[in-house]
C-alpha positions as CSV (number, residue, x, y, z in Angstrom):
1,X,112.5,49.3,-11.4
2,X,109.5,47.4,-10.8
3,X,105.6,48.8,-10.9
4,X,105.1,46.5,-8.2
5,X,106.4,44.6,-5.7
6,X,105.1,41.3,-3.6
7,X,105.2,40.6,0.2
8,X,104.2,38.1,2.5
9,X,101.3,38.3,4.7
10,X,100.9,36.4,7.9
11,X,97.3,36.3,9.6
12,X,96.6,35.7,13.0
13,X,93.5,35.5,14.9
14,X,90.8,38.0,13.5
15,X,92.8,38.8,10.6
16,X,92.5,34.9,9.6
17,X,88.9,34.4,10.4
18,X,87.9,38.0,8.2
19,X,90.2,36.8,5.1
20,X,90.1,32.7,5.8
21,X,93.6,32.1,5.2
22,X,96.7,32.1,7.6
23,X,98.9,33.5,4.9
24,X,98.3,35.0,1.0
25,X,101.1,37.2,-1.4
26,X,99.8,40.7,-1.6
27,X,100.6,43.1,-4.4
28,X,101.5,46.6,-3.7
29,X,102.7,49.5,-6.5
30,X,106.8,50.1,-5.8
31,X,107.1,51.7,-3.0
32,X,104.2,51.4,-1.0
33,X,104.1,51.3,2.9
34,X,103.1,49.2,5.9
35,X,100.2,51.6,6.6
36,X,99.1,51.2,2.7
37,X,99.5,47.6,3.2
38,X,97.1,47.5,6.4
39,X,94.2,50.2,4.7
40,X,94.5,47.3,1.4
41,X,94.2,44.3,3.7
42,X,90.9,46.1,5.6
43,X,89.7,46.7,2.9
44,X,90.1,42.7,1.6
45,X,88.2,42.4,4.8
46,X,84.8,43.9,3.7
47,X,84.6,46.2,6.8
48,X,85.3,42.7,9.2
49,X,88.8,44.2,10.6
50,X,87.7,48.4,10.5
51,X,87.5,48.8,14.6
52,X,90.1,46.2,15.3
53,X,93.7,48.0,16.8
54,X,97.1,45.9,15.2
55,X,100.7,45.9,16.2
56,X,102.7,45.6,12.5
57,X,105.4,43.6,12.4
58,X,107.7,43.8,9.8
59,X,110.0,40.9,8.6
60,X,109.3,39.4,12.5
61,X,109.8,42.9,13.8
62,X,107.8,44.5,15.5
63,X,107.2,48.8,14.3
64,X,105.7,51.5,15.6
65,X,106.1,53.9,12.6
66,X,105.1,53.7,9.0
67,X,108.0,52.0,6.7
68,X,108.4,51.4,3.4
69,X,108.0,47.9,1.8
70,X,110.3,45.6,-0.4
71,X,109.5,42.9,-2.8
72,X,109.2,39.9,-0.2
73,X,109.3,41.4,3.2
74,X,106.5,39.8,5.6
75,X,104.3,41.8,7.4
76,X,102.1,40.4,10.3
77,X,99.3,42.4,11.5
78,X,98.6,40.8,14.9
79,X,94.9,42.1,16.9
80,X,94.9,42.4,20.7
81,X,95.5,38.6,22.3
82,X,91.6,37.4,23.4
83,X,91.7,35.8,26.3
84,X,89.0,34.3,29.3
């Protein structure tokens, strides 16, 4: 078994502007989660995304528990739509 695995990680709105890309390969350790996945990307973030809310989705799905990850799955963290 693997030590780690990669997924995909879409970025949208102020996910994008605090990591400057719209889409970057993220390693995890074997086994790792969508919520470990979001604490890692907030923390790539330098503090940028720490008060922003996200709906996870999770291979285009949207989830509202904490799942484990596989080696390629893509995981979108999208913020509240802005709007005016």
């Amino acid at each position: 078994m693997a030590e780690t695995i990669t997924i995909h990680v879409r970025c949208f709105s102020h996910v994008k502007q605090a990591l400057q890309t719209d889409m970057l390969d993220l390693q995890l350790p074997a086994g790792a989660t969508t919520a470990q996945a979001e604490q890692r990307l907030r923390e790539m973030a330098g503090g940028q995304l720490d008060t922003v809310p996200f709906r996870i989705a999770l291979n285009k799905n949207f989830i509202n528990t904490e799942q484990a990850l596989n080696e390629n799955d893509e995981l979108a963290l999208i913020p509240p739509v802005q709007g005016g």
